[in-house]
VOBA-1610 file (N, C-alpha, C; in pm, whole numbers, padded with zeros to 5 digits, always signed):
BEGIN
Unk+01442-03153+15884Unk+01444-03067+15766Unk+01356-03129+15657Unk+01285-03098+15607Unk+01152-03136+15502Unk+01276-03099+15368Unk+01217-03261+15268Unk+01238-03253+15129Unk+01239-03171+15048Unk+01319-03113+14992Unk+01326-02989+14835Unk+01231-03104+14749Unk+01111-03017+14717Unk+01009-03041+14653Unk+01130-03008+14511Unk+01081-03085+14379Unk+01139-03068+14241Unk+01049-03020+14172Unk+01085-02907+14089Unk+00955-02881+13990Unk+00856-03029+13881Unk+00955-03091+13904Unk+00867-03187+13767Unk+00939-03308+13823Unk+00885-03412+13837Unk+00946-03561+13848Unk+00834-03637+13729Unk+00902-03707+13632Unk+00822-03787+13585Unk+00862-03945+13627Unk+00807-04053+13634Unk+00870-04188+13693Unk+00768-04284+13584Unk+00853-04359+13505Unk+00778-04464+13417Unk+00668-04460+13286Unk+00670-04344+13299Unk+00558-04274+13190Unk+00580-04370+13021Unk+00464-04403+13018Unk+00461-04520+12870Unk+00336-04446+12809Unk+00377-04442+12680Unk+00239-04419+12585Unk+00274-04515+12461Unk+00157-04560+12383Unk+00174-04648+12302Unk+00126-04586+12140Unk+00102-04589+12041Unk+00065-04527+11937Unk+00067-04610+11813Unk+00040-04659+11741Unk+00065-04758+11621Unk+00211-04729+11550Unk+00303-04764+11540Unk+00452-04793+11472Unk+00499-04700+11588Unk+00498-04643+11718Unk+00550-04576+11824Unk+00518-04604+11929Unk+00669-04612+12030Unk+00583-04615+12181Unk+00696-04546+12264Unk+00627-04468+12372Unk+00673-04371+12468Unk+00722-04554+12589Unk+00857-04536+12607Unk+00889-04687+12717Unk+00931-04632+12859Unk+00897-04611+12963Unk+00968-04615+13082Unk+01025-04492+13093Unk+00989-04391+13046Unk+01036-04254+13062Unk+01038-04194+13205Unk+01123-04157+13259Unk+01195-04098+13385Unk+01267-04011+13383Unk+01209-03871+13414Unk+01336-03742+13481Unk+01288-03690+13603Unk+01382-03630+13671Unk+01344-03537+13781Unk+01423-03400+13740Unk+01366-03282+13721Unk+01423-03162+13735Unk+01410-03060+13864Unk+01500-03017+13921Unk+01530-02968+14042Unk+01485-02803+13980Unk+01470-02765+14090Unk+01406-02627+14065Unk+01515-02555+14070Unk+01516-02441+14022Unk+01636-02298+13980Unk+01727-02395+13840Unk+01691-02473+13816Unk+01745-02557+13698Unk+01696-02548+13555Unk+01739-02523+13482Unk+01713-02600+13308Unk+01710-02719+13278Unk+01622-02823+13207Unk+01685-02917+13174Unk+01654-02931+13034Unk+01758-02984+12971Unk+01769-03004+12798Unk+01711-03100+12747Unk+01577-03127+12677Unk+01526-03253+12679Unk+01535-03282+12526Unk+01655-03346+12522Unk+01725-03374+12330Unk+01648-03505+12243Unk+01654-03519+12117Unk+01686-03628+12054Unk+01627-03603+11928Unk+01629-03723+11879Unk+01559-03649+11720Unk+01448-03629+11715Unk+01377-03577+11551Unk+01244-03575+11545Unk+01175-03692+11547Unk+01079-03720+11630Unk+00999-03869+11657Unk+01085-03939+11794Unk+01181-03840+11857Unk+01177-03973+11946Unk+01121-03954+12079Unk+01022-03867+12122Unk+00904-03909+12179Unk+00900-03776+12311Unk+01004-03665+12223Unk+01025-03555+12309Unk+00848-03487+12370Unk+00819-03435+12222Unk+00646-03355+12239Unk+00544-03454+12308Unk+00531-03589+12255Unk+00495-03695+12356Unk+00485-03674+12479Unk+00621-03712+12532Unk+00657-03687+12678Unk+00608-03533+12784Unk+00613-03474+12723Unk+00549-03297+12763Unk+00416-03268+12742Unk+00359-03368+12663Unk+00176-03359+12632Unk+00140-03473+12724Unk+00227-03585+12749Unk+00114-03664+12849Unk+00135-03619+12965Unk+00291-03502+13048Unk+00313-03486+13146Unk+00201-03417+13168Unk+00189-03293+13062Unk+00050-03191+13122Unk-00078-03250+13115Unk-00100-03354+13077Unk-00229-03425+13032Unk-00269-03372+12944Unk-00251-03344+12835Unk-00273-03312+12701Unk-00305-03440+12666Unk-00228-03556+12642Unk-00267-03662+12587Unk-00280-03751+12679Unk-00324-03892+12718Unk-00385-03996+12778Unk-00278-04097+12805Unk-00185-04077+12923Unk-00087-04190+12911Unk-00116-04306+12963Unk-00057-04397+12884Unk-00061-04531+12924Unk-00025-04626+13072Unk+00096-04555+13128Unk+00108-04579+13272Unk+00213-04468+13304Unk+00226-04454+13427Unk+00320-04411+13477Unk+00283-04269+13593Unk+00376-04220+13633Unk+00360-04112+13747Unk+00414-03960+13722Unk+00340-03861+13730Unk+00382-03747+13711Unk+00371-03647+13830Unk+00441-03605+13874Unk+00425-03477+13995Unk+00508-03325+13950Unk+00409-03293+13981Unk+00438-03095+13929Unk+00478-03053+14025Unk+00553-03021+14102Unk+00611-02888+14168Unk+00522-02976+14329Unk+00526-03056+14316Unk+00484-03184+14424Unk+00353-03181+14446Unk+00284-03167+14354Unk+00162-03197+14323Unk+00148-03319+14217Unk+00043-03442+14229Unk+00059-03553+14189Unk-00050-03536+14092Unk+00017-03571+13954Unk-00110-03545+13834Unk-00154-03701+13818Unk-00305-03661+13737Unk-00396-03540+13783Unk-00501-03501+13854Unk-00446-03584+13975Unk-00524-03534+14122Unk-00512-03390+14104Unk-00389-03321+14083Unk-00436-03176+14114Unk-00395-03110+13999Unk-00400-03137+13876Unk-00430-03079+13739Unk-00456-02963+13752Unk-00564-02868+13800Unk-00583-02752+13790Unk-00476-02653+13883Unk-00454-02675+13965Unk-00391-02623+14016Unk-00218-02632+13999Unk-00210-02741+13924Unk-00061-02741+13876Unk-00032-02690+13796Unk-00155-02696+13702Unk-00121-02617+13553Unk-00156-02432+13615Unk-00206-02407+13650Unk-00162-02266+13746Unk-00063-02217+13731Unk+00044-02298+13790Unk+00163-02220+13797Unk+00257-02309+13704Unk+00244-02331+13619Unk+00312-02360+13471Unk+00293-02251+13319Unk+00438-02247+13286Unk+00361-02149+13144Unk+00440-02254+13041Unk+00347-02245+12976Unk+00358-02368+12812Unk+00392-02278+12712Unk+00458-02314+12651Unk+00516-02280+12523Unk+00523-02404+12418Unk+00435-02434+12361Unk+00400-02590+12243Unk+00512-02516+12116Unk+00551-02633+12051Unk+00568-02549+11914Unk+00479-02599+11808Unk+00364-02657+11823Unk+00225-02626+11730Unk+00092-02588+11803Unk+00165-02481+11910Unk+00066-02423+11987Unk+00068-02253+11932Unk-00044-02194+11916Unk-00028-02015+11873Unk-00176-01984+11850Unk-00169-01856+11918Unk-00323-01806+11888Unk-00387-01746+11761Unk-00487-01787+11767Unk-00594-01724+11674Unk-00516-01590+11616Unk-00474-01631+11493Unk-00441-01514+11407Unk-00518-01385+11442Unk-00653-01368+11447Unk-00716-01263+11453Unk-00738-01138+11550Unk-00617-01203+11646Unk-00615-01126+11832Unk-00511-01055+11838Unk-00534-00959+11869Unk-00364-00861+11921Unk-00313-00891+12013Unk-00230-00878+12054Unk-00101-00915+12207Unk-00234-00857+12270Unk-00269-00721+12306Unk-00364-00708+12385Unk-00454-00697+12383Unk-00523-00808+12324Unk-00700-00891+12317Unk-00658-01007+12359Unk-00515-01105+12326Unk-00511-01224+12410Unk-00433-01191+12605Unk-00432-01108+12618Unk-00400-01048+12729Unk-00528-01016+12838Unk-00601-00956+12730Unk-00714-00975+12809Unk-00803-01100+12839Unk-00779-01211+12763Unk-00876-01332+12758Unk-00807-01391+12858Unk-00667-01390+12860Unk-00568-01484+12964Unk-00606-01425+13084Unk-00604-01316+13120Unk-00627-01215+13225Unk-00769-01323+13324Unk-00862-01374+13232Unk-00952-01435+13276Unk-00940-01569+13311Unk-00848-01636+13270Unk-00817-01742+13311Unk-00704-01810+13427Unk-00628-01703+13414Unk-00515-01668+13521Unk-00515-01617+13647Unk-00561-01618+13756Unk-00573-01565+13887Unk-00429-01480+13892Unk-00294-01518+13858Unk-00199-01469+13904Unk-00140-01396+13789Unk-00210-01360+13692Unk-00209-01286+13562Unk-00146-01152+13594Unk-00057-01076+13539Unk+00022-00987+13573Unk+00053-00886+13464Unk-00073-00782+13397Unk-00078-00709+13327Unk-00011-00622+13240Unk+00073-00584+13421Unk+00232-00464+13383Unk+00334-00573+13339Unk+00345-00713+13387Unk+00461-00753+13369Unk+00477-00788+13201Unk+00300-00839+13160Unk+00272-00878+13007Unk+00339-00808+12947Unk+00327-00611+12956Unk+00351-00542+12887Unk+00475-00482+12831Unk+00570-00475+12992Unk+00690-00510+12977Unk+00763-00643+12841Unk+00754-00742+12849Unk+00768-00822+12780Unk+00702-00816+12622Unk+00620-00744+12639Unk+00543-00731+12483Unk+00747-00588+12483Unk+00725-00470+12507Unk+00766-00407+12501Unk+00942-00434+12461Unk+01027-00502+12573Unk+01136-00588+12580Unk+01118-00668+12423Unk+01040-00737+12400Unk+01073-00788+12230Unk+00983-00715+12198Unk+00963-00580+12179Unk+00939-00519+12049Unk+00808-00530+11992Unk+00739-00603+12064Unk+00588-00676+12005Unk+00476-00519+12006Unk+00432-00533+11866Unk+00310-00386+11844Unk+00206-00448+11935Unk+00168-00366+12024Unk+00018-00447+12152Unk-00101-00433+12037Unk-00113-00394+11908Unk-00242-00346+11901Unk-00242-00436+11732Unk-00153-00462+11678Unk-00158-00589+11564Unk-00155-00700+11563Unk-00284-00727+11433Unk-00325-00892+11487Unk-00170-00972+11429Unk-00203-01072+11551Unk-00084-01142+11519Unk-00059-01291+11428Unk-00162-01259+11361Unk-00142-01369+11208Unk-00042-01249+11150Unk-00022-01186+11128Unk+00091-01118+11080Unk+00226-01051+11118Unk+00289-01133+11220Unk+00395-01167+11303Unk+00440-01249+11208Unk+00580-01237+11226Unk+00679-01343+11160Unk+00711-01459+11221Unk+00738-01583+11222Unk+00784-01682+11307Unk+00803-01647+11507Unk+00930-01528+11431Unk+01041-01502+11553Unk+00916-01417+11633Unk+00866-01303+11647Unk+00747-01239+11652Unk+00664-01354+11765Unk+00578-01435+11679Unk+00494-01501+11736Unk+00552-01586+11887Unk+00654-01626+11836Unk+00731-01748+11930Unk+00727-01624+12098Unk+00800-01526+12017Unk+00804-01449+12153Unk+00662-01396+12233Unk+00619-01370+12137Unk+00459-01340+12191Unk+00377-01444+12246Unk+00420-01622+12277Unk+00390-01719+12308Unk+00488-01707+12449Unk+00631-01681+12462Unk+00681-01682+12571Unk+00644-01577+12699Unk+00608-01434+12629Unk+00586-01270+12699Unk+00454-01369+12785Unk+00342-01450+12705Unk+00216-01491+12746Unk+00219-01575+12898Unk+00330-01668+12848Unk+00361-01801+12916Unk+00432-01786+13029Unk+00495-01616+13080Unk+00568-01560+13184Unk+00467-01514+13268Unk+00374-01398+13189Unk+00297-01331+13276Unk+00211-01341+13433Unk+00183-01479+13389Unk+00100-01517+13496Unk+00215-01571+13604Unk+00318-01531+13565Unk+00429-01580+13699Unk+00431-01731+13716Unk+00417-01809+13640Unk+00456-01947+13684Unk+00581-01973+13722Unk+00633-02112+13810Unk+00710-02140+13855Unk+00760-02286+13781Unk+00709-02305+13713Unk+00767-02402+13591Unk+00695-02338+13504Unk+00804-02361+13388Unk+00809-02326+13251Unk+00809-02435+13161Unk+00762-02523+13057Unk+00785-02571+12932Unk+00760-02536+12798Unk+00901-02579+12730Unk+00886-02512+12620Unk+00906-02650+12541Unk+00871-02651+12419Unk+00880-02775+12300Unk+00911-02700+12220Unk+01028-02729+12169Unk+01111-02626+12026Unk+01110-02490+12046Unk+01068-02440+12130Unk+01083-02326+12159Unk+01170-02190+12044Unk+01272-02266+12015Unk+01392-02166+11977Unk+01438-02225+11810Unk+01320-02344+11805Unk+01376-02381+11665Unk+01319-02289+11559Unk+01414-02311+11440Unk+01331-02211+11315Unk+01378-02062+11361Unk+01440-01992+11477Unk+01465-01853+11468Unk+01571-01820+11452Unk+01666-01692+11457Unk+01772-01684+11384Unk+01789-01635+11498Unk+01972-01639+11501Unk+02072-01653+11644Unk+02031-01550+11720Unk+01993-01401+11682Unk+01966-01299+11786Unk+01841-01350+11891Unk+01756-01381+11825Unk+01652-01389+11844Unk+01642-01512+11975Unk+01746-01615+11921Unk+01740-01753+12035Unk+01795-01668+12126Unk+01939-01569+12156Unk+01999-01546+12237Unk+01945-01481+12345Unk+01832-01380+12290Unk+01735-01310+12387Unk+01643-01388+12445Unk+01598-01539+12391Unk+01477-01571+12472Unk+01591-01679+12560Unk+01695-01722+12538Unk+01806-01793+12630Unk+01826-01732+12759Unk+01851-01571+12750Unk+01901-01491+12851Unk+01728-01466+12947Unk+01649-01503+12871Unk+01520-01487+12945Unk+01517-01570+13066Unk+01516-01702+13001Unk+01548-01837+13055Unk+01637-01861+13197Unk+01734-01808+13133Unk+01857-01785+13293Unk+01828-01684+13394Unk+01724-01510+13349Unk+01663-01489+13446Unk+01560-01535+13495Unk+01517-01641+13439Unk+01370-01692+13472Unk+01399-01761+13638Unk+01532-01832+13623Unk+01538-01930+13706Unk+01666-01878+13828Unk+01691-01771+13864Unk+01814-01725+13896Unk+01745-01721+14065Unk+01581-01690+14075Unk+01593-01713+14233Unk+01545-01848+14303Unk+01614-01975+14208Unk+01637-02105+14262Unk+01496-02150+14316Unk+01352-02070+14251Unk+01240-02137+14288Unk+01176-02175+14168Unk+01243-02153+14045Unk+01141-02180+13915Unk+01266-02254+13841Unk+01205-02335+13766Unk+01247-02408+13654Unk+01220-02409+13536Unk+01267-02492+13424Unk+01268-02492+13311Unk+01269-02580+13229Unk+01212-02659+13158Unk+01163-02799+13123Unk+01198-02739+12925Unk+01314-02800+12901Unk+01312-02720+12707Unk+01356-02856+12649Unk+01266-02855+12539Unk+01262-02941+12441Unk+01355-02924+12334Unk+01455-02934+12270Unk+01542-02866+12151Unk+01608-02981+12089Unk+01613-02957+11942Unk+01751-03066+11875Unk+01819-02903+11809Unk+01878-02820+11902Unk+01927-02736+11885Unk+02024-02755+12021Unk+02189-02818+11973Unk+02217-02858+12118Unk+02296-02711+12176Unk+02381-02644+12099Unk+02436-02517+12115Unk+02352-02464+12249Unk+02241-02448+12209Unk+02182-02338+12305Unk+02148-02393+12439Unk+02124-02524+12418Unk+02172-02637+12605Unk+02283-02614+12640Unk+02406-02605+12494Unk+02499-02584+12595Unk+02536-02493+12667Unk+02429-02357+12608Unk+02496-02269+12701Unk+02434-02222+12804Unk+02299-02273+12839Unk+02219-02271+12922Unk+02157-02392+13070Unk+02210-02507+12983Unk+02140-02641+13016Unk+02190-02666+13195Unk+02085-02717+13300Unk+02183-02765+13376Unk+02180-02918+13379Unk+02048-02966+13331Unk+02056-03078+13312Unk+02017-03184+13167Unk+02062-03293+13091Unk+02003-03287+12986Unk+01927-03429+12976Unk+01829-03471+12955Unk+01775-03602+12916Unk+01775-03597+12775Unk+01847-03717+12757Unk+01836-03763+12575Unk+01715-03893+12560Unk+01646-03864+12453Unk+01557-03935+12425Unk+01566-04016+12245Unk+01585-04131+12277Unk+01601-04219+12138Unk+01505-04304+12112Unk+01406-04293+12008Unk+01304-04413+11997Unk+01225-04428+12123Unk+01172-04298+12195Unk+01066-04384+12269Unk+01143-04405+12413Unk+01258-04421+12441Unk+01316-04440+12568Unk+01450-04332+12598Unk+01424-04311+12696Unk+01565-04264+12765Unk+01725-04278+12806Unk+01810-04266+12676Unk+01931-04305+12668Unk+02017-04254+12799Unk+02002-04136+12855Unk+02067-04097+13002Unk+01994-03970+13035Unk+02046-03925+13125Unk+01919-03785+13208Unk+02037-03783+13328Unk+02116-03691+13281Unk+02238-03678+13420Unk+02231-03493+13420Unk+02333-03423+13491Unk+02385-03305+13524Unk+02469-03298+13364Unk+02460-03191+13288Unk+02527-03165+13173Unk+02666-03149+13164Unk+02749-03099+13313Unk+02871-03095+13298Unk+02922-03223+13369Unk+02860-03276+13425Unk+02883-03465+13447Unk+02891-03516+13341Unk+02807-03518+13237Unk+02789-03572+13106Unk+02937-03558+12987Unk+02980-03376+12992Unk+03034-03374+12881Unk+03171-03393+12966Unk+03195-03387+13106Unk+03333-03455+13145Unk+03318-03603+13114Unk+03286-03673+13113Unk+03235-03784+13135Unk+03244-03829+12977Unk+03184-03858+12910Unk+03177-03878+12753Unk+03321-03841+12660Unk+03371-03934+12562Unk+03414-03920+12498Unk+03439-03975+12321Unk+03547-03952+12256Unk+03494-04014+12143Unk+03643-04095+12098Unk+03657-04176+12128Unk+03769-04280+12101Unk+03797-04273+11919Unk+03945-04258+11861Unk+03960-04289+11763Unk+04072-04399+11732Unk+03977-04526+11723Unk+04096-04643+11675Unk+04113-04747+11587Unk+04167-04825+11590Unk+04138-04946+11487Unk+04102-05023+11552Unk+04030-05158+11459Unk+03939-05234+11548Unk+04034-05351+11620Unk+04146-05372+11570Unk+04239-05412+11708Unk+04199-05328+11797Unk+04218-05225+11818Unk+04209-05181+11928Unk+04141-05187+12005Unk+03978-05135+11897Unk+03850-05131+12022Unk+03856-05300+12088Unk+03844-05424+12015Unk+03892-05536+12074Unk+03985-05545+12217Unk+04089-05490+12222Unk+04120-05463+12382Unk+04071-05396+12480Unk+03916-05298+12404Unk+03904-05220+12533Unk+03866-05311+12628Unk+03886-05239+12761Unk+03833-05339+12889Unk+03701-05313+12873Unk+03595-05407+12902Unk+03451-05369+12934Unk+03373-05250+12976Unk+03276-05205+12920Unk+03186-05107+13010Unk+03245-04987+12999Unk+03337-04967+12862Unk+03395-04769+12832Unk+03297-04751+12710Unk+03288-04868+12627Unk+03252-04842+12485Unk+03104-04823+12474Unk+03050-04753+12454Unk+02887-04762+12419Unk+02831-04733+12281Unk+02895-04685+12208Unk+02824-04663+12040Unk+02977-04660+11933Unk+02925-04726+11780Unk+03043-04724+11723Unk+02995-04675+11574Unk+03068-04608+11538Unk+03034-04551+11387Unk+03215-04583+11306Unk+03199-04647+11191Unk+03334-04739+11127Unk+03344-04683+11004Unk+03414-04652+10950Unk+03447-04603+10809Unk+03578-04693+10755Unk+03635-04670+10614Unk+03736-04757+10603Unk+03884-04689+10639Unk+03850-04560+10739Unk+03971-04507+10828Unk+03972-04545+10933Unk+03885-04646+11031Unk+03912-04703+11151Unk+03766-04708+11214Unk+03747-04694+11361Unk+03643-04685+11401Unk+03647-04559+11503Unk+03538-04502+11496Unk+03499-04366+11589Unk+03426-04448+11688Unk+03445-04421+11854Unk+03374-04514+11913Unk+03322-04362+12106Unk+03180-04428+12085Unk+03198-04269+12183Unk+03182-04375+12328Unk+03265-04295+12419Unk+03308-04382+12490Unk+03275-04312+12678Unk+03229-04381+12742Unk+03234-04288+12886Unk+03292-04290+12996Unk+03359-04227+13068Unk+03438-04233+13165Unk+03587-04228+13073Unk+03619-04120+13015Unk+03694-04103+12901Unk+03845-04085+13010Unk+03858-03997+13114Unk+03958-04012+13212Unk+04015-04115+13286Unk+03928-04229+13301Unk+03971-04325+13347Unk+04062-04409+13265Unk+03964-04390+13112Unk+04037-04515+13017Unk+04163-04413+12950Unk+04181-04321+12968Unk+04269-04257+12909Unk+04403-04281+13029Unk+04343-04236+13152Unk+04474-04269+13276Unk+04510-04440+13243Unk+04429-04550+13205Unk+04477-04675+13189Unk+04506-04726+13079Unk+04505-04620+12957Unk+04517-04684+12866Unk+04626-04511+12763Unk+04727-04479+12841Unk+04756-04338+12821Unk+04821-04342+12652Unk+04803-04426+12570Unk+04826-04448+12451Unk+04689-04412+12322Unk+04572-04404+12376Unk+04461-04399+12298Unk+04491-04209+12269Unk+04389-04231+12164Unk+04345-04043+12134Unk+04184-04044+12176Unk+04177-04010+12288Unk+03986-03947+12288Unk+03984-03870+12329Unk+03852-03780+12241Unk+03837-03642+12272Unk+03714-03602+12345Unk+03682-03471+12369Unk+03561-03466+12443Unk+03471-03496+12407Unk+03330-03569+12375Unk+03236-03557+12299Unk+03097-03432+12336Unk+03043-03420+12237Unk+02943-03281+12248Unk+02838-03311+12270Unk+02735-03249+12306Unk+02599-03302+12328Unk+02535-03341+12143Unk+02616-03228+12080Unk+02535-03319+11938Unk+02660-03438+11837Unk+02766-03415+11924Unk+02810-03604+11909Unk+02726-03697+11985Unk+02697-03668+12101Unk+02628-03793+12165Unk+02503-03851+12049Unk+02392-03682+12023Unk+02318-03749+11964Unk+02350-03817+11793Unk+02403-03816+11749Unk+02499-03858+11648Unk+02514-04044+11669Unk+02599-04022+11768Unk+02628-04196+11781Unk+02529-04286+11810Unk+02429-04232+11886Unk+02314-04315+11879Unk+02233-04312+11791Unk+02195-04217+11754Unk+02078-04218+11593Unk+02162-04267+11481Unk+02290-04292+11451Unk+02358-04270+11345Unk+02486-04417+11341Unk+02492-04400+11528Unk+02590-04492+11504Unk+02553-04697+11563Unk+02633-04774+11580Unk+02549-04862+11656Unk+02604-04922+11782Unk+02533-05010+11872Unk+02585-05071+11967Unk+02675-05139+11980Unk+02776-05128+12083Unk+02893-05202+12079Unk+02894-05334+12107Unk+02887-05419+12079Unk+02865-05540+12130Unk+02950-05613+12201Unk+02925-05726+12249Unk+03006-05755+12352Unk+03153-05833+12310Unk+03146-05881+12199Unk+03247-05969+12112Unk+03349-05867+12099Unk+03294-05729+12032Unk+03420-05625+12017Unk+03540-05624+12175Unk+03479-05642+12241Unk+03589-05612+12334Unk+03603-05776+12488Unk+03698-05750+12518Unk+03735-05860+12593Unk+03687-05880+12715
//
């Protein structure tokens, strides 16, 4: 039986930049999948998605598209990819259908009726230039673009930031039909965690440049929790639950993983579930547990 090819594997990917550096970056996303690619602004999300496509010049590491090894086969990978940048948008001066026609030329697998549909589905006028689209408008007129040609990976960078809830919910539900016949994927960039959660199947968090975890999302939020105790307490935890601590002069908040285990051995604590935007919280916000805190 031959290997399930993955839409995207990245392995070690480093870029360097003056006061920034991209470290050892690693995901694999499985195809018919989403994956949530979180963290704050600057920590090396747009990076990571510009050196995968070769947009920018990385420093080391390995990238394969849909099992094609970049960028031995660059042209042909980017083929069947549709990009969605969020400081990517066309020339104010083009209508949905004048950049329809230019793509048409660049796209072998360019798909006219399907463009139009999708102009149509959000509402988009085919015949106004689109410097005069609103945010929400444009974004979609970047996604209707980034479908047409039928790619089988999708990336988006902010995709859904800056628009208002209707607007995310329709290009979300896009998303889940995008990927429903388990041959296309979905690569989304967001510090909008809500909408991973309701979509995500997998999430990589990114802090400063490196990769804090990259698991299955409902592994993650069973898995994670948020301990509330005093620092007697955290002091008894057993080793290897505690990973980030944020302290006030009401005790310590401590987010903690494998929250079932320490709860079955320790059935006296209070921890609760933690969220994908607690996780990112305790790490940007909170600090490392060190090893003295606990025994």
């Amino acid at each position: 039986m031959s290997q399930a090819v993955n839409a995207l594997e990245i392995h070690h990917l480093t870029k360097g930049y003056s006061g920034f550096s991209l470290e050892d970056v690693s995901l694999t996303l499985p195809k018919g999948c989403i994956m949530g690619l979180i963290g704050e602004n600057g920590a090396g999300k747009t990076t990571t998605i510009k050196a995968a496509l070769g947009l920018i010049a990385k420093d080391s590491g390995d990238v394969s598209i849909l099992g094609m090894e970049m960028p031995a086969n660059e042209q042909a990978a980017k083929a069947q990819i549709g990009v969605v940048l969020d400081d990517g948008h066309f020339h104010e001066n083009l209508t949905p259908k004048e950049i329809g026609k230019i793509l048409k030329t660049i796209y072998p697998t360019w798909d006219d009726s399907l463009y139009q549909q999708y102009l149509k589905r959000f509402s988009l006028p085919f015949d106004q230039r689109s410097g005069s689209f609103s945010k929400g408008m444009g974004r979609k007129l970047a996604i209707a673009a980034a479908l047409a040609h039928r790619p089988k990976l999708l990336i988006m960078d902010e995709a859904t930031s800056g628009l208002d809830p209707v607007v995310r919910e329709e290009i979300l539900d896009i998303l889940l039909e995008f990927i429903e016949d388990e041959e296309h994927a979905v690569l989304l960039s967001s510090h909008i965690t809500s909408d991973l959660d309701k979509i995500a199947d997998y999430i990589t968090f990114l802090h400063e440049g490196k990769v804090v975890l990259s698991r299955e999302k409902d592994d993650l939020l069973s898995s994670m929790g948020i301990l509330k105790c005093s620092e007697k307490e955290l002091k008894k935890l057993p080793a290897g639950f505690a990973l980030r601590l944020r302290q006030s002069q009401f005790g310590c908040e401590v987010l903690v993983q494998n929250r079932r285990a320490l709860s079955f051995s320790h059935p006296g604590l209070t921890i609760d579930p933690a969220t994908l935007e607690d996780m990112m919280l305790f790490y940007i916000r909170g600090k490392q547990v060190s090893p003295e805190k606990q025994l």
